[in-house]
matplotlib code that plots the C-alpha trace (Angstrom):
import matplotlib.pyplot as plt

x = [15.7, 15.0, 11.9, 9.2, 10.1, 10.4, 7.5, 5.6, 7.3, 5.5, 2.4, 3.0, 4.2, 1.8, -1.3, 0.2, 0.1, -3.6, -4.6, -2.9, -4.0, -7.1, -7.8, -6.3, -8.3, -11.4, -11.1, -10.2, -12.9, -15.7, -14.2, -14.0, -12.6, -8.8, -8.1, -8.5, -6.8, -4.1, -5.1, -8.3, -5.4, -3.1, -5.6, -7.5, -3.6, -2.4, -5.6, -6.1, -3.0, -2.9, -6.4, -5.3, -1.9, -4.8, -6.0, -3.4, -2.5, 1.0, 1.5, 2.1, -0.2, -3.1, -5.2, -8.9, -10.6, -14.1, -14.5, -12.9, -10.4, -13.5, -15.5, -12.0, -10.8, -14.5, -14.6, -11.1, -12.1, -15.2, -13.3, -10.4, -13.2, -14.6, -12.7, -11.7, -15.8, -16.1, -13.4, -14.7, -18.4, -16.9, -15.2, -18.8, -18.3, -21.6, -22.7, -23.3, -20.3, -18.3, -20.8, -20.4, -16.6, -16.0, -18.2, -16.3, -13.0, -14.1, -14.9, -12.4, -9.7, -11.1, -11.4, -7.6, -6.2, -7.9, -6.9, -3.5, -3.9, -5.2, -2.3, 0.5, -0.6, -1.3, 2.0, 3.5, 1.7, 1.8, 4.9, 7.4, 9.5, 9.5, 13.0, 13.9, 14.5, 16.6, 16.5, 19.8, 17.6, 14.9, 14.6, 11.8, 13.3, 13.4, 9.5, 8.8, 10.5, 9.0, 5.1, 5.9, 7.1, 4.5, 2.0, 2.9, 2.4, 2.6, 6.1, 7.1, 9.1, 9.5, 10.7, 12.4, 13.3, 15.4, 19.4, 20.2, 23.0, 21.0, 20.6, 17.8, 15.8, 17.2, 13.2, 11.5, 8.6, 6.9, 4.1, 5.3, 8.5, 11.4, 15.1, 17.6, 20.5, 22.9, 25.6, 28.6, 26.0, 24.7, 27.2, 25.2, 21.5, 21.9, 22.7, 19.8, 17.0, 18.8, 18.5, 18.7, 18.3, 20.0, 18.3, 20.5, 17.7, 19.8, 19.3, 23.4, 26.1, 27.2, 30.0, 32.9, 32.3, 29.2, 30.1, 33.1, 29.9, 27.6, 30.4, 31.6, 27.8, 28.8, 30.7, 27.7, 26.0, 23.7, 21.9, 22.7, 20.6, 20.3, 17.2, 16.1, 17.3, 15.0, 11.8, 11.6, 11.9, 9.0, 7.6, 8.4, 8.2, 11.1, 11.0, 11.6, 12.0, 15.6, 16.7, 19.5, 20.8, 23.0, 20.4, 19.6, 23.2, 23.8, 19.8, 18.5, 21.5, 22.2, 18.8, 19.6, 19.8, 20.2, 19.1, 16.0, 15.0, 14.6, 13.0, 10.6, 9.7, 8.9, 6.4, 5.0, 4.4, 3.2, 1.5, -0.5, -1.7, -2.5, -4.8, -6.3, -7.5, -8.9, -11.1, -12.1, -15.7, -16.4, -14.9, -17.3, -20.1, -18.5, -18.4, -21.5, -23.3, -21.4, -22.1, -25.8, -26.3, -25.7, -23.6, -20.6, -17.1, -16.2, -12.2, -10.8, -6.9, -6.2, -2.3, -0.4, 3.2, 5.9, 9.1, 11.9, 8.9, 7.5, 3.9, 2.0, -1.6, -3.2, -6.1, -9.0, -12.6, -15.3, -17.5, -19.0, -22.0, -21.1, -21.2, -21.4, -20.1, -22.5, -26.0, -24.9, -24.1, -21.7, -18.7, -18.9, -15.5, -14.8, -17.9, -20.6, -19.6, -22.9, -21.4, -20.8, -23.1, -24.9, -24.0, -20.6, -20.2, -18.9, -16.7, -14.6, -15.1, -13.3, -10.8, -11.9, -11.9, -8.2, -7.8, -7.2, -3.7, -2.6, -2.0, -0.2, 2.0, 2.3, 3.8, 6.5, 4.6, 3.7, 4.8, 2.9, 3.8, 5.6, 4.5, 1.2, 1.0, -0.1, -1.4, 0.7, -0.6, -0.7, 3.1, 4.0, 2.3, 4.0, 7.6, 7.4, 5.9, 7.7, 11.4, 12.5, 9.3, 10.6, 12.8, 9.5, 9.9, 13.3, 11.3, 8.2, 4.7, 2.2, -1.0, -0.5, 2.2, 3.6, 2.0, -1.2, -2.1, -0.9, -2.2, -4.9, -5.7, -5.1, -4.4, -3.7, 0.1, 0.4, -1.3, 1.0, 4.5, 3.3, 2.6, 6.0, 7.6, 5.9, 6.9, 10.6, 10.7, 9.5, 12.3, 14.8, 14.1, 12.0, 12.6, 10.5, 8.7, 7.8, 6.4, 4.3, 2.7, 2.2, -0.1, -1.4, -2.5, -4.1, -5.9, -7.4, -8.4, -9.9, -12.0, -13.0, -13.8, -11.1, -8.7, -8.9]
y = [-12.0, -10.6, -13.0, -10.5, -7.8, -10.0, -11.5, -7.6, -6.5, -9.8, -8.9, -5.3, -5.0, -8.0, -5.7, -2.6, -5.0, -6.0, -2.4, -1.2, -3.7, -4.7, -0.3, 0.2, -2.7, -1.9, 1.3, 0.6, -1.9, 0.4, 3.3, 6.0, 9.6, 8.9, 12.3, 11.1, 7.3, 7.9, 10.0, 7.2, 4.7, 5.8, 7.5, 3.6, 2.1, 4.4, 5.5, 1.2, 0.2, 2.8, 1.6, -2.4, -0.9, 0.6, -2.7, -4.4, -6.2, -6.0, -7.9, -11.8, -13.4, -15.7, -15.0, -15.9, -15.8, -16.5, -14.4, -11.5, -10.7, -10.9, -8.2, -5.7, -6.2, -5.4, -2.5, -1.1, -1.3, 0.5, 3.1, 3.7, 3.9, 6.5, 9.5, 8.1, 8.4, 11.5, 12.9, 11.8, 12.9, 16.1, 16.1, 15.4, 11.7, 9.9, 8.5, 5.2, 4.9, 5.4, 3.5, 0.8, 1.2, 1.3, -1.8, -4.1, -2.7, -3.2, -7.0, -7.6, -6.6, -8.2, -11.5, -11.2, -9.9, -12.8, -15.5, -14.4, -14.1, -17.4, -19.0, -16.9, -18.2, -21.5, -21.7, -20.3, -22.5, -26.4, -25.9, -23.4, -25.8, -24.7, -23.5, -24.3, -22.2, -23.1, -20.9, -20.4, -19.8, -21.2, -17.9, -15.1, -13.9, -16.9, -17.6, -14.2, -14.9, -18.2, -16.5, -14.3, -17.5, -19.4, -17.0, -16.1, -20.2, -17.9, -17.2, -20.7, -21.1, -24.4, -23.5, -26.9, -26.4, -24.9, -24.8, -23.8, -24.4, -24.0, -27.7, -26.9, -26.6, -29.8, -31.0, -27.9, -28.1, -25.0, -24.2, -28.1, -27.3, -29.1, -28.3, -30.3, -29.9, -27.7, -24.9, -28.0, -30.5, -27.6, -29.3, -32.7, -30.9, -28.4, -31.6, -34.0, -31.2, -29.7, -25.7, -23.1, -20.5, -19.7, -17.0, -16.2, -14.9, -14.4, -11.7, -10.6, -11.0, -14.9, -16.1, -17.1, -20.9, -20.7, -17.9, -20.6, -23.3, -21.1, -19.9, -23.5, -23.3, -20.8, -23.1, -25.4, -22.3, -21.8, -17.9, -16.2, -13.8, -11.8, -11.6, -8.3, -7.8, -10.9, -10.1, -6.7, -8.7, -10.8, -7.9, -4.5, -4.0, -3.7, -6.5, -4.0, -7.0, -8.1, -4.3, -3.4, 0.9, 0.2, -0.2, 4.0, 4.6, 3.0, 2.8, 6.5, 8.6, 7.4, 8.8, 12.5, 13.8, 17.5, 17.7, 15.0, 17.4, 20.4, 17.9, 16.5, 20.3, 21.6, 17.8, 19.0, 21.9, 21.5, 18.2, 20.2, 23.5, 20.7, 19.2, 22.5, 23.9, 20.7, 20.0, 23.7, 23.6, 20.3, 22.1, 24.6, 22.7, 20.7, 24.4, 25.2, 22.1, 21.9, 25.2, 24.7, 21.7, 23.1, 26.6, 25.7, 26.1, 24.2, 23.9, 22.5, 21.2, 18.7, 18.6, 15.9, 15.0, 16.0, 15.9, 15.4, 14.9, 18.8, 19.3, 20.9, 22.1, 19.6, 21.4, 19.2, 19.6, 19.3, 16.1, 15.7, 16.9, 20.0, 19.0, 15.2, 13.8, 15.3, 14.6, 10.9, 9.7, 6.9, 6.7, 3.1, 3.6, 5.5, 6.2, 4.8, 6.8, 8.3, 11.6, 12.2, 14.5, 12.2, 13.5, 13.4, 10.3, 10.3, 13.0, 11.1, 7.9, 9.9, 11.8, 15.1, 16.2, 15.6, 18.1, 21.4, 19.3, 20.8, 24.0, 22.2, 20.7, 24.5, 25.6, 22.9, 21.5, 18.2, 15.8, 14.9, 11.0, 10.2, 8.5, 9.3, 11.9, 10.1, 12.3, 13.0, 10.9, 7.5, 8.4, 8.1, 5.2, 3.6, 4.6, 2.5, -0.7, -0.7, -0.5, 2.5, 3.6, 7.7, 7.0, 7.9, 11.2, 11.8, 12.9, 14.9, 13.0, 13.0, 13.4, 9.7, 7.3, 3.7, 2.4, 3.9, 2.4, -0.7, -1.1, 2.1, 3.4, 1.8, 2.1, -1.3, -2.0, -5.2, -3.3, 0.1, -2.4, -3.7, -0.2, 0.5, -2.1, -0.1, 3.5, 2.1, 0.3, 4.1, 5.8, 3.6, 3.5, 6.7, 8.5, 11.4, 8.7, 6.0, 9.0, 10.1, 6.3, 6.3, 9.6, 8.2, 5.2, 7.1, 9.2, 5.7, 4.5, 7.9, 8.2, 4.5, 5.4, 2.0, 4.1, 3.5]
z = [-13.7, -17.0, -17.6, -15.9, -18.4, -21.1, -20.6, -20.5, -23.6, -25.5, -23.9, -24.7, -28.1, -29.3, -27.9, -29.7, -33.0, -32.5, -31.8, -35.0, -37.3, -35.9, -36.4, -39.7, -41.4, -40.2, -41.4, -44.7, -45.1, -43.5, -45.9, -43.2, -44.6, -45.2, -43.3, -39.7, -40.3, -38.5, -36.0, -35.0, -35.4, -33.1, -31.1, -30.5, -29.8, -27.4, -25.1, -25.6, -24.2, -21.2, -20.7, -20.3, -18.0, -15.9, -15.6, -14.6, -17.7, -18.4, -15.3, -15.0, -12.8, -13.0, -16.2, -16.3, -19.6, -18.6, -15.2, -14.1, -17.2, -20.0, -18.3, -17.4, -20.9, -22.4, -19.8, -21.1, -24.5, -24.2, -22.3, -24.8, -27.9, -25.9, -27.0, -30.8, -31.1, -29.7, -32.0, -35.4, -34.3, -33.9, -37.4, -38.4, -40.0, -40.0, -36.6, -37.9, -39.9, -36.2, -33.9, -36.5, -36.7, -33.0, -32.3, -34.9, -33.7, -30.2, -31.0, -33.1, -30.5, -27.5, -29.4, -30.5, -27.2, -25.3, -27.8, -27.1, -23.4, -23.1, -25.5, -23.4, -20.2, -21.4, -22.8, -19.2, -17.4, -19.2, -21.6, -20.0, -17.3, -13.8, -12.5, -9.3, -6.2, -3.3, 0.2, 2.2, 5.5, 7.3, 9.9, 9.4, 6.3, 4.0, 5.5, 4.2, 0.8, 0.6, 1.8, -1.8, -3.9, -3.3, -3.6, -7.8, -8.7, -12.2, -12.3, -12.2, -9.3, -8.0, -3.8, -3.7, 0.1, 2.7, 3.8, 7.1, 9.8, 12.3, 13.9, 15.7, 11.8, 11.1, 11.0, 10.2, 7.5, 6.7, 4.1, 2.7, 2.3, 3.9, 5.4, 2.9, 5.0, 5.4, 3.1, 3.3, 1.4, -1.1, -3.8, -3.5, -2.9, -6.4, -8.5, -7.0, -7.1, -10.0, -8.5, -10.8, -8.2, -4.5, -2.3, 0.8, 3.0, 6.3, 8.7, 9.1, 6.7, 6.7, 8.0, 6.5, 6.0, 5.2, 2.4, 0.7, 1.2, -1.3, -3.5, -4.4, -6.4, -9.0, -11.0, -11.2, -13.2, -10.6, -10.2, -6.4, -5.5, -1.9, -0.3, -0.8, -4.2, -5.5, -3.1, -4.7, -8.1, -7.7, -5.3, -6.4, -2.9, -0.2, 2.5, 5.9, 8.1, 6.1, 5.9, 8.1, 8.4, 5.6, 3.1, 3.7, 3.5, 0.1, -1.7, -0.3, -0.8, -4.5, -5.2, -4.1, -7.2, -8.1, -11.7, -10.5, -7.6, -10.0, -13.0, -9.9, -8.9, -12.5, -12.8, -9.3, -10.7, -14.3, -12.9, -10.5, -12.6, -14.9, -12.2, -10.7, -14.4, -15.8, -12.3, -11.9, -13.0, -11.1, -7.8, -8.7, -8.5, -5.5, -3.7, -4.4, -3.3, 0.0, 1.3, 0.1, 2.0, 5.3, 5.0, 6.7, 4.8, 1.7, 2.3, 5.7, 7.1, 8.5, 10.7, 8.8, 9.0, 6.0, 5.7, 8.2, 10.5, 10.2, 10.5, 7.9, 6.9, 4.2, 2.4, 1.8, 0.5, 3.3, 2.3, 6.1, 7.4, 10.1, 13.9, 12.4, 15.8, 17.7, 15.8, 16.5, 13.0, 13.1, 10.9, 8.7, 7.1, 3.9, 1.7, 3.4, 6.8, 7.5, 8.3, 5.0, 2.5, 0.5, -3.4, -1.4, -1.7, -5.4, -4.2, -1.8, -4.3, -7.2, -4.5, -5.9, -2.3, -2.6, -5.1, -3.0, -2.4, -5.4, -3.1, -1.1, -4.0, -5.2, -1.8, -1.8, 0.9, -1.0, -4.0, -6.6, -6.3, -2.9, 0.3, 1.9, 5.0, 8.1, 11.3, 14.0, 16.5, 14.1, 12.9, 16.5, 17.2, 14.1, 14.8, 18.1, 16.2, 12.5, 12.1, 10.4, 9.9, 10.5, 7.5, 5.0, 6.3, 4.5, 1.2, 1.2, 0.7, -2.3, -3.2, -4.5, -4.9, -5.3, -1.7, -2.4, -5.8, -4.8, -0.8, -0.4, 2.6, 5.8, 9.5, 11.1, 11.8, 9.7, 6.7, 7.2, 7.5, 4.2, 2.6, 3.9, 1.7, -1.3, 0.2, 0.3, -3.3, -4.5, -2.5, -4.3, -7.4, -8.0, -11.2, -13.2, -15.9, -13.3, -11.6, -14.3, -14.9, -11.2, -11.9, -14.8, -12.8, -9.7, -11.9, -13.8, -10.6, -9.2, -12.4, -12.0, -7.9, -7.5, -5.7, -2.0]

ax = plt.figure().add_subplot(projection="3d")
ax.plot(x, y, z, "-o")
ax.set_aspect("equal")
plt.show()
């Protein structure tokens, strides 16, 4: 499965070319001061291409040139020119020598970028040849790794059909796609639909027939792939559905680390003084505005559950009106809750009312990055609906993490077994730099007010 990071790294080091030579030649030709060339160059490259992975492109999906994609790339690039233009007016170069810099580099780049962006995904989606996926089971779990094939048309994965021994599938067509037969005919089905790929999506370990049926394939240089291991592929989530207790034994316990939990508690810590210094003066004014507005306290807790299911305190910023409930107002969901203070509203947008967490994270309480803490009463009511829901509580929760970035906030079941998929893919393959892009990433989307 080494095509989705292959593909990245093309995307990625062809942006990093663009930014560097698309910089270096402009400033050359607009004859900035030769003092601050590299620093605007590398400056422009890096803060560009975190910019464009806050925007979600160094991921393969559908690409649209004219729409959506034109006005986040434009948006990025603004963004990232930002700071380079602040730094050279402060080493006093001439304003119209940068605005005039900084507008040629911003158009040259976004012309570049999506010239290549539109190539790379032509090229993916008329010239690169499909390759062909076969499903060994037509249950709930192959449905659920068919639902996430056929919903990335961009990865070229041709689900050719089904295999299952179950006669009473024999005729079963879902989403379009048809039962073939059964394991004994795989050696004539791989041949005729000429399958590069086998996915055995069955709930319990196969038997032994049907085990010799799909290992007769391997000589016909065909890819075999389990379930779970390929849904988190195309995913990077962790389908809870095919999971069995197992998985904890031998994905959870390779992560307990010793040298990780002391690198993780000196990020938490660094990560979160970090946090607490550069926010100070907006809390300030936060403070002040809150008590103004009505004189009631600026920080409250809230009783949230942490790890190995122990309640704990989480220290949040007030951003609702006092005795809300009772003058009536009427909560609308999130932001436009009417209970909220009105020059609140950026607050909660930008989750600096999230920041007093940084105690939290201070006390050991909290992560930085990890899954999110749920109240009492809703982790109780999910333990009864979502298998191994409790199992979350194993590592302490964060301020952000994997499941938040990707799902937000969220309360109905369905939406809370899918942000469990997330929480799990974090507890398996969590490690101190994906940790610090997650941050990275939260923080983006915060600033932006895109974080749910």
């Amino acid at each position: 499965m080494k095509i989705f990071s292959k593909s990245v790294y093309v995307l990625l080091f062809t942006d990093m070319l663009i930014f560097l030579f698309s910089s270096l030649f402009l400033y050359q030709k607009i004859s900035l001061p030769d003092e601050y060339k590299w620093l605007t160059v590398a400056g422009l490259t890096l803060i560009g291409l975190y910019v464009l992975f806050l925007k979600g492109y160094y991921k393969i999906r559908t690409y649209n040139f004219f729409l959506k994609d034109s006005y986040l790339l434009i948006e990025g690039l603004v963004l990232s020119a930002m700071p380079v233009c602040i730094m050279l007016l402060m080493f006093h170069v001439q304003n119209r020598t940068v605005f005039k810099f900084l507008l040629s580099e911003t158009a040259l780049v976004f012309l570049l970028i999506s010239l290549f962006r539109t190539l790379f995904y032509w090229h993916r989606k008329h010239i690169k040849p499909d390759t062909n996926v076969l499903i060994i089971g037509a249950g709930e779990i192959g449905k659920l790794m068919a639902d996430e094939i056929l919903k990335r048309p961009v990865l070229k994965f041709n689900l050719k059909g089904f295999v299952d021994n179950d006669a009473n599938k024999a005729n079963l067509v879902y989403r379009g796609i048809n039962v073939l037969g059964k394991t004994a005919d795989l050696h004539k089905i791989i041949p005729e639909y000429n399958i590069k790929i086998i996915i055995v999506a069955i709930r319990h370990e196969p038997d032994y027939q049907t085990l010799m049926d799909i290992s007769e394939c391997v000589p016909q240089g065909v890819s075999i792939w389990k379930m779970p291991s390929f849904y988190e592929k195309i995913a990077f989530k962790i389908p809870v559905q095919s999971i069995t207790p197992d998985w904890f034994m031998y994905n959870f316990t390779s992560t307990q680390r010793p040298v990780y939990d002391v690198l993780k508690r000196i990020y938490d810590i660094i990560a979160a003084s970090i946090i607490l210094t550069v926010t100070m003066p907006v809390l300030l004014i936060i403070a002040i505005g809150v008590k103004l507005h009505d004189g009631g306290p600026i920080i409250y807790t809230q009783p949230r559950i942490g790890k190995g299911g122990k309640p704990f305190k989480l220290y949040k910023i007030r951003t609702m009106c006092m005795n809300a409930d009772k003058a009536g107002m009427v909560d609308k969901g999130n932001t436009e809750d009417d209970r909220v203070i009105p020059f609140c509203k950026w607050v909660r947008k930008a989750r600096f009312d999230e920041i007093p967490q940084m105690k939290n994270i201070l006390k050991g309480e909290m992560r930085i990055v990890g899954p999110r803490a749920e109240f009492e009463d809703f982790v109780r009511k999910y333990e009864k609906e979502i298998p191994f829901y409790n199992r979350r509580h194993w590592i302490k929760p964060g301020w952000t993490g994997w499941a938040q970035i990707n799902q937000g906030h969220c309360v109905q079941v369905d939406d809370i077994t899918e942000k469990l998929r997330y929480d799990f893919y974090y507890i398996k393959k969590r490690n101190i730099f994906w940790e610090i892009s997650i941050l990275l990433k939260a923080v983006g989307l915060a600033l932006s007010g895109r974080h749910s």
